[in-house]
KOLKOL-607388 format. One record per residue (C-alpha): residue number from 0; residue in three letters; x, y, z. Coordinates in nm, 4 decimals. Layout:
% residues N
<r num="NUM" residu="ala" east="X" north="Y" up="Z"/>
...
END
This chain:
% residues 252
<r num="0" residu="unk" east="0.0000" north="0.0000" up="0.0000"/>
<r num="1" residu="unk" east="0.2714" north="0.1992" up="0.0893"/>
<r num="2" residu="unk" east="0.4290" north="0.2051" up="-0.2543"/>
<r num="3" residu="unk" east="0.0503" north="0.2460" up="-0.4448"/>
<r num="4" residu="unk" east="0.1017" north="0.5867" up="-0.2160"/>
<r num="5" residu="unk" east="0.4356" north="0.7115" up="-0.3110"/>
<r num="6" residu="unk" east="0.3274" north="0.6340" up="-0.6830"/>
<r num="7" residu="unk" east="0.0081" north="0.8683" up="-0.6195"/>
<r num="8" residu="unk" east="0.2203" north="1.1026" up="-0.4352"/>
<r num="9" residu="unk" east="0.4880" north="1.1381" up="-0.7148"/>
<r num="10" residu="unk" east="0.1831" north="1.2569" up="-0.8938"/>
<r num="11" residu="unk" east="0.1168" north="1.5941" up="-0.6962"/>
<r num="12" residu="unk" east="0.1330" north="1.8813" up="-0.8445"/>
<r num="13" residu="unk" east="0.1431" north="2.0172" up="-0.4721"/>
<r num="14" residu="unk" east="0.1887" north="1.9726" up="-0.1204"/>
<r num="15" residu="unk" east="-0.1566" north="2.0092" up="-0.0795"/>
<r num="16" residu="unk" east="-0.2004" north="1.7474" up="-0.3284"/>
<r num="17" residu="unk" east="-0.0206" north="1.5158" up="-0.1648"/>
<r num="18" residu="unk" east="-0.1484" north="1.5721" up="0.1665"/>
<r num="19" residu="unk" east="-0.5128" north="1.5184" up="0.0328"/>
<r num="20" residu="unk" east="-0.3976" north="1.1688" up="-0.1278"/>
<r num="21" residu="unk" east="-0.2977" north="1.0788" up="0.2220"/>
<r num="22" residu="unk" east="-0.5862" north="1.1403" up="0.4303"/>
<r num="23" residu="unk" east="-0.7834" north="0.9834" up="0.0897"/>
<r num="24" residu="unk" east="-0.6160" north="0.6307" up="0.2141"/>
<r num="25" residu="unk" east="-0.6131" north="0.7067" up="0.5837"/>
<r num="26" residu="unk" east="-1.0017" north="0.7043" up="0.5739"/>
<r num="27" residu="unk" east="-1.0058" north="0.4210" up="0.2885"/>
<r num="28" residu="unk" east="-0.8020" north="0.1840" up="0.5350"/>
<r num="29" residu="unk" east="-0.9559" north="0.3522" up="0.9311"/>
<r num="30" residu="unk" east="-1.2467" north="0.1131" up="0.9406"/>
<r num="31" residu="unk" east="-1.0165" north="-0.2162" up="0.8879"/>
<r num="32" residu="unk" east="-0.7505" north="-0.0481" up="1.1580"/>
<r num="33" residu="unk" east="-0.7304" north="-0.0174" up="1.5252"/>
<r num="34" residu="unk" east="-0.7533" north="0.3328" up="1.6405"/>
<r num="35" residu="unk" east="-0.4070" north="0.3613" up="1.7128"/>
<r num="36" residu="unk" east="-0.3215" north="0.2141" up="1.3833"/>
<r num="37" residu="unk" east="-0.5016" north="0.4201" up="1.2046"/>
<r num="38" residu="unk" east="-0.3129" north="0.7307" up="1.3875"/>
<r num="39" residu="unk" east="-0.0107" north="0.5592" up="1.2924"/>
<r num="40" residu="unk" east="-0.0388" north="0.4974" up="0.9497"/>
<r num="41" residu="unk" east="-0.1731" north="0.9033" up="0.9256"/>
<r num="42" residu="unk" east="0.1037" north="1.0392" up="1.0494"/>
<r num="43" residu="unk" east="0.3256" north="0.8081" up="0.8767"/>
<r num="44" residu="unk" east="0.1402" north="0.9165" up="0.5497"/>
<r num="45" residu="unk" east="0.1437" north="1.2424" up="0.6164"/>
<r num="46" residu="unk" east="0.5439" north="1.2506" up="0.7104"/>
<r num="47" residu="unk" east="0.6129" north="1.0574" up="0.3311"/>
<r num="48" residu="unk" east="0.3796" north="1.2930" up="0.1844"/>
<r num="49" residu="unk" east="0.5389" north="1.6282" up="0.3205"/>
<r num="50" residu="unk" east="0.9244" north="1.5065" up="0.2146"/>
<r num="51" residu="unk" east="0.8049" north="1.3724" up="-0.1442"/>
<r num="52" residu="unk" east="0.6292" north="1.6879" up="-0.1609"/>
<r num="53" residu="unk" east="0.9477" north="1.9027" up="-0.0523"/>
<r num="54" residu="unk" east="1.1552" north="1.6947" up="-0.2708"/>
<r num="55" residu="unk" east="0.8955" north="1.7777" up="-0.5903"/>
<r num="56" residu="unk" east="0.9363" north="2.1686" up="-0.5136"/>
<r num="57" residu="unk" east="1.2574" north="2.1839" up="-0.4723"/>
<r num="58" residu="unk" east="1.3324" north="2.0822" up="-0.8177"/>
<r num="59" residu="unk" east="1.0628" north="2.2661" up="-0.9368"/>
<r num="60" residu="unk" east="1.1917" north="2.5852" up="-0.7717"/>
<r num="61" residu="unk" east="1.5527" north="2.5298" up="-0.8885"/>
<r num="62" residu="unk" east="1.5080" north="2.3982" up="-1.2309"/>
<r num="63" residu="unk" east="1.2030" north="2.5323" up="-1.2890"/>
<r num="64" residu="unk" east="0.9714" north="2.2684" up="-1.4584"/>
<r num="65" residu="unk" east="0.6236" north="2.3816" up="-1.2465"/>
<r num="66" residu="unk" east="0.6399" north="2.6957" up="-1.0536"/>
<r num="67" residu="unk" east="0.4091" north="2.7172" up="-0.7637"/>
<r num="68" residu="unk" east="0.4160" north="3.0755" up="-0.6558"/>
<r num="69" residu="unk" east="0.4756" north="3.1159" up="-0.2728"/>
<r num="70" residu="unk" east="0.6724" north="2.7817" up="-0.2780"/>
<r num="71" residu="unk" east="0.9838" north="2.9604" up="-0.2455"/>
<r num="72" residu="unk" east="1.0507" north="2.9048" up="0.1241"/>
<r num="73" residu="unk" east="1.1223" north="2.4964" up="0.1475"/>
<r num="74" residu="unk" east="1.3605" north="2.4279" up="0.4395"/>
<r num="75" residu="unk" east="1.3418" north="2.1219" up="0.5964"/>
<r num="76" residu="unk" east="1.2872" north="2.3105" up="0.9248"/>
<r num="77" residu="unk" east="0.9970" north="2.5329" up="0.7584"/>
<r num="78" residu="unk" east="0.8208" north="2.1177" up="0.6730"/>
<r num="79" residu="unk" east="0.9040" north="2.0305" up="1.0201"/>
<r num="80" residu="unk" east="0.7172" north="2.3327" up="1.1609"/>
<r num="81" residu="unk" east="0.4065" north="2.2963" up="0.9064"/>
<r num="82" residu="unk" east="0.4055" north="1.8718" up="0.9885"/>
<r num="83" residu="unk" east="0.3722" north="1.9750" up="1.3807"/>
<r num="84" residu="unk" east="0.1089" north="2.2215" up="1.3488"/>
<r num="85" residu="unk" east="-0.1061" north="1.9846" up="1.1188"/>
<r num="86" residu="unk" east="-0.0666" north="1.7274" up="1.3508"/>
<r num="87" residu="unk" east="-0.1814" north="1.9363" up="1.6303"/>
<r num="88" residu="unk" east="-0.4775" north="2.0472" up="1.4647"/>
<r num="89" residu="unk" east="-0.5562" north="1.6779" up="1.3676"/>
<r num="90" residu="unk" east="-0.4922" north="1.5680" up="1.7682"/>
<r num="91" residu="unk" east="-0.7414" north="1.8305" up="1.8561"/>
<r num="92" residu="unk" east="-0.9899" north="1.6525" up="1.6653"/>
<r num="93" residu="unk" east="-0.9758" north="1.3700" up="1.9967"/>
<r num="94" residu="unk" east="-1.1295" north="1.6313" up="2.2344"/>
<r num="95" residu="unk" east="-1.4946" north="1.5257" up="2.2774"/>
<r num="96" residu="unk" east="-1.6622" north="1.9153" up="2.3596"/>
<r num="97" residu="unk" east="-1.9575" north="1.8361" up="2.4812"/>
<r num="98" residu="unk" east="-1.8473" north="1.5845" up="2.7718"/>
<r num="99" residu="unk" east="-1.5935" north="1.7980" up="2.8210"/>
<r num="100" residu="unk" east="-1.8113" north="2.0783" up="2.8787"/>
<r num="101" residu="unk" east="-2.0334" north="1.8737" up="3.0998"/>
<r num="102" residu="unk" east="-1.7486" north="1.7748" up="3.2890"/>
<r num="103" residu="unk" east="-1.6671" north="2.1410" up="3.3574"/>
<r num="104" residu="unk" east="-1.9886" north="2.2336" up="3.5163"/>
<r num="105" residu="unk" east="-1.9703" north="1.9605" up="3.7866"/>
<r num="106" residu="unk" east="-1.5776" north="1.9906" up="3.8573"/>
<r num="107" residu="unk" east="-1.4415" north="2.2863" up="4.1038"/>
<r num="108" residu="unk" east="-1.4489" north="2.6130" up="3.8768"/>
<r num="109" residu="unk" east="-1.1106" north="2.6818" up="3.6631"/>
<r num="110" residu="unk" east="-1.0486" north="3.0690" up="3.6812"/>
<r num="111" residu="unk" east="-0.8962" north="3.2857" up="3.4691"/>
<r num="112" residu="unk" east="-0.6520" north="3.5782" up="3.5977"/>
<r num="113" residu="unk" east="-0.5620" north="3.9123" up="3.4489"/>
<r num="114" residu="unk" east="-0.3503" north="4.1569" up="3.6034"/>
<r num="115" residu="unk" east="-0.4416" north="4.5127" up="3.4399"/>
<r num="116" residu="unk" east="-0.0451" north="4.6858" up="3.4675"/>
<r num="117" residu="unk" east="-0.0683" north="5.0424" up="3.5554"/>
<r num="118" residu="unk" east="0.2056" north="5.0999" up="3.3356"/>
<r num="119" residu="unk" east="0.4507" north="4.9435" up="3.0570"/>
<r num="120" residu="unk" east="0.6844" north="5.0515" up="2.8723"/>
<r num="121" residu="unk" east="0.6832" north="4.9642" up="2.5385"/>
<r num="122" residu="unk" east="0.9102" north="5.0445" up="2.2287"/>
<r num="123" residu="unk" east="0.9757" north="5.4656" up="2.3657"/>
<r num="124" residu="unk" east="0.5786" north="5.4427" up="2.4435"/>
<r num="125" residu="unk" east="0.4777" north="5.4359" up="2.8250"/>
<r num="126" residu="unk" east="0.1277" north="5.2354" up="2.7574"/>
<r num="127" residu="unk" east="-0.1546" north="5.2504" up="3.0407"/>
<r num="128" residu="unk" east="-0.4207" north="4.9933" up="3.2088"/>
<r num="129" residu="unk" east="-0.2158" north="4.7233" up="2.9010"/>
<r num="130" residu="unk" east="-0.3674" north="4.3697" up="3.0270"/>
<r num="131" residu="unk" east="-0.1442" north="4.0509" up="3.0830"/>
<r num="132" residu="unk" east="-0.3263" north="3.7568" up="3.0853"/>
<r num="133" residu="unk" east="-0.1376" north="3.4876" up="3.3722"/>
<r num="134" residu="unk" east="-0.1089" north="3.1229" up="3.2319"/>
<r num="135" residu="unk" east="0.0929" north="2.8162" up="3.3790"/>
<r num="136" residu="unk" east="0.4677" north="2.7908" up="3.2773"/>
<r num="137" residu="unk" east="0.5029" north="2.4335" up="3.3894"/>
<r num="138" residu="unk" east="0.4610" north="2.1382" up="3.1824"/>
<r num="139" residu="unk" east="0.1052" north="1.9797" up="3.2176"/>
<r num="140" residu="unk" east="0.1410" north="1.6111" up="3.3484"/>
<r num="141" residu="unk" east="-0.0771" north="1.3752" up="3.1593"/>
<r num="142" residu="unk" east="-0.2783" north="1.2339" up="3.4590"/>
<r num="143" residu="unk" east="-0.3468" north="1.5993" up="3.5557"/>
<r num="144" residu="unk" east="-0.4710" north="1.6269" up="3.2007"/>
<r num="145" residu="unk" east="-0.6826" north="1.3292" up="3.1992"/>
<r num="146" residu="unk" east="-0.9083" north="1.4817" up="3.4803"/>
<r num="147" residu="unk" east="-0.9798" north="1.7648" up="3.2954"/>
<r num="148" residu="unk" east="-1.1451" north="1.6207" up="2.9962"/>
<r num="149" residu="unk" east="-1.2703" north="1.3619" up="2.8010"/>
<r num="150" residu="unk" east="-1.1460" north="1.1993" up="2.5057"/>
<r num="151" residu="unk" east="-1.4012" north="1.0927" up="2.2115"/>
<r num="152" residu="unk" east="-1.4956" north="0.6970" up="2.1718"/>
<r num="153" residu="unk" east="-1.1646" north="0.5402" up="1.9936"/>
<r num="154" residu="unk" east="-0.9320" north="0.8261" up="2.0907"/>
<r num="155" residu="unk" east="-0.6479" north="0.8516" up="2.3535"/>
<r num="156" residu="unk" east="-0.6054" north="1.1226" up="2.6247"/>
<r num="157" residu="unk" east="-0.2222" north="1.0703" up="2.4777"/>
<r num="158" residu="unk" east="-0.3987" north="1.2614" up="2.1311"/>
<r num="159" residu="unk" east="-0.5280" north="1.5311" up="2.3334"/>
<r num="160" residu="unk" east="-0.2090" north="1.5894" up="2.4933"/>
<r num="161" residu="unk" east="-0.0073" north="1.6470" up="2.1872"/>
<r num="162" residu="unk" east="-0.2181" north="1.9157" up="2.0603"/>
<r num="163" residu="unk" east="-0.3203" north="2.2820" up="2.1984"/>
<r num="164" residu="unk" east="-0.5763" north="2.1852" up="2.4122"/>
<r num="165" residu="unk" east="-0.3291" north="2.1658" up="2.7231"/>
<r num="166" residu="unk" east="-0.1829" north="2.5368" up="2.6416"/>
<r num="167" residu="unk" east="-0.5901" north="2.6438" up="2.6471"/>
<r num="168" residu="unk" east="-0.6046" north="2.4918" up="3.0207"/>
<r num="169" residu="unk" east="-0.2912" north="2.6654" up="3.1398"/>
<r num="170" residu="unk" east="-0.4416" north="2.9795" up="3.0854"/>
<r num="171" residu="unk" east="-0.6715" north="2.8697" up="3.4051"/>
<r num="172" residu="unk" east="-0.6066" north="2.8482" up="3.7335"/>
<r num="173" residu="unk" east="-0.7749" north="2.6874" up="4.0554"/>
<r num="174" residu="unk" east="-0.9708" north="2.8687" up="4.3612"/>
<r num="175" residu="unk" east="-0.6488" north="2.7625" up="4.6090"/>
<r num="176" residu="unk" east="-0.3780" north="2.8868" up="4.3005"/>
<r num="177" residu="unk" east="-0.5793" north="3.2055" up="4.2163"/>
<r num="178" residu="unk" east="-0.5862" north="3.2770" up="4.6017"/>
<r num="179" residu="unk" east="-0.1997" north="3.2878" up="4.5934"/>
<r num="180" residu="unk" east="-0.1784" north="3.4845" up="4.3238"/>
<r num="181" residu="unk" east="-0.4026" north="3.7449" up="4.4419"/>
<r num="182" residu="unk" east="-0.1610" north="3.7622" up="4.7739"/>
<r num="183" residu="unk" east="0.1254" north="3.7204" up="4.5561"/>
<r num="184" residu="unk" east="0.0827" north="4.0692" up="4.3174"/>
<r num="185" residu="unk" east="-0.1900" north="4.2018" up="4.5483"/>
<r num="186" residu="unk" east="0.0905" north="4.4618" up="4.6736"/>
<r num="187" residu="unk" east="0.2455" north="4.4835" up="4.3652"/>
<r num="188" residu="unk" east="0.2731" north="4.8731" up="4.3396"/>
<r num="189" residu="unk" east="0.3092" north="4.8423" up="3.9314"/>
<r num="190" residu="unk" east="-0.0545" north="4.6676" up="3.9368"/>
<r num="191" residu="unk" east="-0.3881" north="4.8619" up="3.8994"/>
<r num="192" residu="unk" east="-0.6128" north="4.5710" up="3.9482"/>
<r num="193" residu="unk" east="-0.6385" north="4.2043" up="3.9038"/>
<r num="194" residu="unk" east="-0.9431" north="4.0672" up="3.7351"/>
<r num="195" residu="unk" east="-1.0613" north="3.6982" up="3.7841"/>
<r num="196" residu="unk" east="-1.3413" north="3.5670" up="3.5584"/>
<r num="197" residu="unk" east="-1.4413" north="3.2098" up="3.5804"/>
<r num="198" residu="unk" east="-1.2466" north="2.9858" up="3.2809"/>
<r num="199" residu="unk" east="-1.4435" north="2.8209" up="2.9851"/>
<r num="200" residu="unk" east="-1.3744" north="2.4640" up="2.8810"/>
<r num="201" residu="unk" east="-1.0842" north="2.4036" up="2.6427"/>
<r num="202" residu="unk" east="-1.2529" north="2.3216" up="2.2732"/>
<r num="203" residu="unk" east="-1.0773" north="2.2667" up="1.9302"/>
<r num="204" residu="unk" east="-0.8999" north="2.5045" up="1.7180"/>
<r num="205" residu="unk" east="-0.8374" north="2.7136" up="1.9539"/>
<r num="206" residu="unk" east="-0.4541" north="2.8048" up="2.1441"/>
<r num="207" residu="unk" east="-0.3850" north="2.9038" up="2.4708"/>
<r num="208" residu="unk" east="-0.1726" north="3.2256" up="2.5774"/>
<r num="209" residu="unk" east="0.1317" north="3.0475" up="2.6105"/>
<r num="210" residu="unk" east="0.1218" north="2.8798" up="2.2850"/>
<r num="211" residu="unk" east="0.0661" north="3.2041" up="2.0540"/>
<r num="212" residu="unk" east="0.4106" north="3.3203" up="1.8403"/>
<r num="213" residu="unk" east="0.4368" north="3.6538" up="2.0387"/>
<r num="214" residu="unk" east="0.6200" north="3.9228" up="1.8588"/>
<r num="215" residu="unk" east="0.5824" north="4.3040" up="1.7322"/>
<r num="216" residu="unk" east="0.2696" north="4.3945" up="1.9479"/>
<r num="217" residu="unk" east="0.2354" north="4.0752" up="2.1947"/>
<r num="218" residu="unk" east="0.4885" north="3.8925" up="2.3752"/>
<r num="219" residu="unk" east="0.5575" north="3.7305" up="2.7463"/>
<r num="220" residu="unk" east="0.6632" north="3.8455" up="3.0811"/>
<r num="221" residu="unk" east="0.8429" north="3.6004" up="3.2375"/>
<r num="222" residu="unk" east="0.7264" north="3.6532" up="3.5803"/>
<r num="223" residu="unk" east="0.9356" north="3.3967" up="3.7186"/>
<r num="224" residu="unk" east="1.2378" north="3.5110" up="3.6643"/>
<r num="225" residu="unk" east="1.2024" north="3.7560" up="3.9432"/>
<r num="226" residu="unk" east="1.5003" north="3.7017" up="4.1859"/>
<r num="227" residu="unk" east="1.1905" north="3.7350" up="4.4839"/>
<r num="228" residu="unk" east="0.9217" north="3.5350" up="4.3155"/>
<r num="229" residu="unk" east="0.8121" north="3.2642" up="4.5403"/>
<r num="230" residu="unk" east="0.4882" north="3.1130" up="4.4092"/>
<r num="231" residu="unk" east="0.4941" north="2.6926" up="4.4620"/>
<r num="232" residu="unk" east="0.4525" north="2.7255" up="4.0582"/>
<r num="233" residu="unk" east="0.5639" north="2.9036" up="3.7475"/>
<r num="234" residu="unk" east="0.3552" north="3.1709" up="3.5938"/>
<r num="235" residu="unk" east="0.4260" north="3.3764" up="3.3047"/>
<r num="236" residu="unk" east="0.2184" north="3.6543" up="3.1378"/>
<r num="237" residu="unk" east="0.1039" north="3.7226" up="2.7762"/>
<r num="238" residu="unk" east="0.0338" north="4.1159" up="2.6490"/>
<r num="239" residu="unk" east="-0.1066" north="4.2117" up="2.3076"/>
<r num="240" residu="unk" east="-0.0928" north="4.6467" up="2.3627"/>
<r num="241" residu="unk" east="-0.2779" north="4.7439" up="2.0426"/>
<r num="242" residu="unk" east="-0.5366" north="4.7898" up="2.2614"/>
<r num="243" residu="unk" east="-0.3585" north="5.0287" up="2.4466"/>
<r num="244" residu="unk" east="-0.1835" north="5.1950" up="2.1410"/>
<r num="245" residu="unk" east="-0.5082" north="5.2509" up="1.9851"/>
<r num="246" residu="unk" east="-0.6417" north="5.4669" up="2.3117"/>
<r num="247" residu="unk" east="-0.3621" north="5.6373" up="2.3062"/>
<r num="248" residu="unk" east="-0.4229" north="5.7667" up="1.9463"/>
<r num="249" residu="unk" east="-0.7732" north="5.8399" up="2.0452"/>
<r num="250" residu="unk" east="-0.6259" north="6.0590" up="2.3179"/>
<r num="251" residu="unk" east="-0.3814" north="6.2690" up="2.0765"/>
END
């Protein structure tokens, strides 16, 4: 089977192509497979498909037989990165929302905590009231993640875990962590406020704070770092201050 797909493959005119004649044999083959075998084989697809399909527009770029515009940047490492984040996106697919959300209402609430900065200082700008979301720094441990939600019929909590569904729960905390934080930054001079709202359940295409590419108008405070910090667990925070930038405009 394995060689019918390389044959197919070696037809692409694209990556896209190719990755569509994978998942075409994935499904063809899921109903005849175990579940993990069938994850298996898709990622194994997936990985021949995306270094046939590198190979193919490589030559294409350099000799020039097909050009594909925008197929210019190839590196192995650029693949890598595009592999990962479809295979994310395909783990998030093992998340089953609706017991998940169910599960939610009858656990102890998951809170989310902002602290509004009274100042930051930002590229020559000195930006007011800029919000910076808290989420966890430490690594989620699989049995911590397995009593937060619920897999769909045939999948693995191992699925879930490799995709951003974890990142989306770090952004919340519990009643006894938020407590601590509160004491922990509740005489922080810098710090106008600190708003707690309670946390909705993690769902699919969707990224936590501490998973977003931060740069130009966003990026992270790593709160830890702080020669006094003393919290039992590592917290960073995430800013985006167009928010700020645009009242500041409105002001001028």
């Amino acid at each position: 089977m394995i060689n019918e797909v390389r044959d197919n493959i070696n037809k692409a005119m694209t990556t896209e192509d190719a990755y569509d004649i994978c998942h075409s044999y994935v499904n063809k083959y899921r109903d005849t497979l175990l579940p993990n075998e069938a994850e298996a084989l898709g990622i194994a697809l997936v990985t021949l498909a995306d270094c046939i399909a590198m190979m193919q527009e490589s030559i294409t770029y350099w000799h020039g037989d097909r050009h594909h515009p925008g197929s210019v940047d190839i590196s192995p490492d650029t693949r890598r990165r595009q592999l990962e984040e479809r295979q994310r996106r395909e783990a998030d697919t093992a998340l089953n929302e609706v017991a998940t959300a169910r599960l939610w209402e009858v656990l102890e609430p998951r809170l989310e905590v902002t602290l509004i900065l009274k100042e930051l200082s930002w590229r020559g700008y000195v930006l007011n009231d800029v919000a910076l979301s808290l989420f966890h720094k430490d690594e989620m441990s699989l049995e911590r993640l397995a009593t937060l939600v619920v897999a769909n019929p045939g999948r693995a909590i191992e699925q879930i875990y490799h995709s951003y569904i974890p990142s989306q729960i770090d952004d919340t905390f519990s009643k006894s962590e938020a407590r601590q934080l509160i004491r922990y930054f509740g005489n922080d001079q810098g710090i106008k406020r600190i708003r707690i709202e309670r946390a909705k359940p993690p769902k699919r295409n969707y990224i936590g704070d501490g998973a977003v590419a931060v740069g130009g108008p966003t990026d992270f405070l790593m709160l830890d770092e702080d020669p006094d910090y003393s919290l039992p667990f590592k917290v960073w925070g995430f800013y985006d201050v167009r928010p700020a930038l645009d009242k500041l405009s409105e002001a001028k």
